[in-house]
C-alpha positions in Angstrom: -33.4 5.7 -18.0 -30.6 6.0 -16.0 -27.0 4.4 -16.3 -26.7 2.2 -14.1 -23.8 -0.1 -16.2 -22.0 2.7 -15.4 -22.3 2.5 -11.6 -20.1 -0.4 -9.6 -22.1 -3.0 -8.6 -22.2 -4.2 -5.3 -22.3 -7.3 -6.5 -22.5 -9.6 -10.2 -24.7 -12.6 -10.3 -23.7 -15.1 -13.0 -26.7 -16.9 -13.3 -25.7 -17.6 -17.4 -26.8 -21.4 -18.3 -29.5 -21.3 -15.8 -33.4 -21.7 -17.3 -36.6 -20.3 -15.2 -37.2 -20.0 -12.5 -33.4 -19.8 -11.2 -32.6 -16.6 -12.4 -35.2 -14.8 -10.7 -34.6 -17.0 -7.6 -31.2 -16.2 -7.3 -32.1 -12.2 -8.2 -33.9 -12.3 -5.6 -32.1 -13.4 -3.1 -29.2 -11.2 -3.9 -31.4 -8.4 -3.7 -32.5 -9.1 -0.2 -28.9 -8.6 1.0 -28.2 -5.5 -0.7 -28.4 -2.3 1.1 -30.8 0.6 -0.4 -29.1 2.3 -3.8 -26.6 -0.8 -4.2 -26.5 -2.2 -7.8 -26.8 -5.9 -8.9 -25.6 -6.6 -11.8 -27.0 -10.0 -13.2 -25.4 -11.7 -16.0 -28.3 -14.3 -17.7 -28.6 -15.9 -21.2 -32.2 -17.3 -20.6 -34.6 -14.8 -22.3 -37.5 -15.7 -20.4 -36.0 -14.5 -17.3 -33.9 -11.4 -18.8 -36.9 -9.7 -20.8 -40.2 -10.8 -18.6 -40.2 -12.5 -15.0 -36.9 -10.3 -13.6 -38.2 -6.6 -15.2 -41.9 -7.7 -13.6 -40.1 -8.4 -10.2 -38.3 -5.1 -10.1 -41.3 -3.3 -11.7 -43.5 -4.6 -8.2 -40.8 -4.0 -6.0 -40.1 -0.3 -7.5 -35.7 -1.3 -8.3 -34.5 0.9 -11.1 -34.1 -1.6 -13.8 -31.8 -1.3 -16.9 -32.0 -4.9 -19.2 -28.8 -4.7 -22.2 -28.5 -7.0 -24.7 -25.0 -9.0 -24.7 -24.2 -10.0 -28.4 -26.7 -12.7 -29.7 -28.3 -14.7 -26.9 -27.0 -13.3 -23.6 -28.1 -10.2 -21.4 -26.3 -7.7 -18.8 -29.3 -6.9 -16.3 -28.4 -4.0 -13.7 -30.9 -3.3 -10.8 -30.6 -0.9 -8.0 -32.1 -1.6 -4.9 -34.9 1.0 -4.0 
């Protein structure tokens, strides 16, 4: 896996207090503005989102995906655009 927390994202989506579907949503959508090789880096505390639907999305659309745990219930997701 590569290191992408140690890359500067393009850009950082908050998307903490938000349940299904809005974090993938709003991943999404970020990602559709970012320019091949960018970064997102996607700050989410809903565990659905952080360890199935957003790693499934990036897995179909071939992003390099890196999920980290954040203390007890929250998750630092970094993505770079394909």
């Amino acid at each position: 896996m590569s290191e992408l927390k140690n890359a500067s994202p393009a850009q950082v989506l908050d998307v903490l207090g938000r349940v299904c579907p809005y974090p993938l949503v709003l991943t999404k959508k970020a990602m559709e503005k970012l320019n091949s090789g960018d970064v997102l880096k996607v700050l989410c505390d809903a565990p659905a989102s952080a360890e199935d639907s957003i790693p499934k999305f990036c897995e179909k659309q071939n992003f390099t995906l890196e999920v980290e745990k954040v203390g007890d219930a929250s998750w630092e997701i970094f993505i770079q655009k394909g």
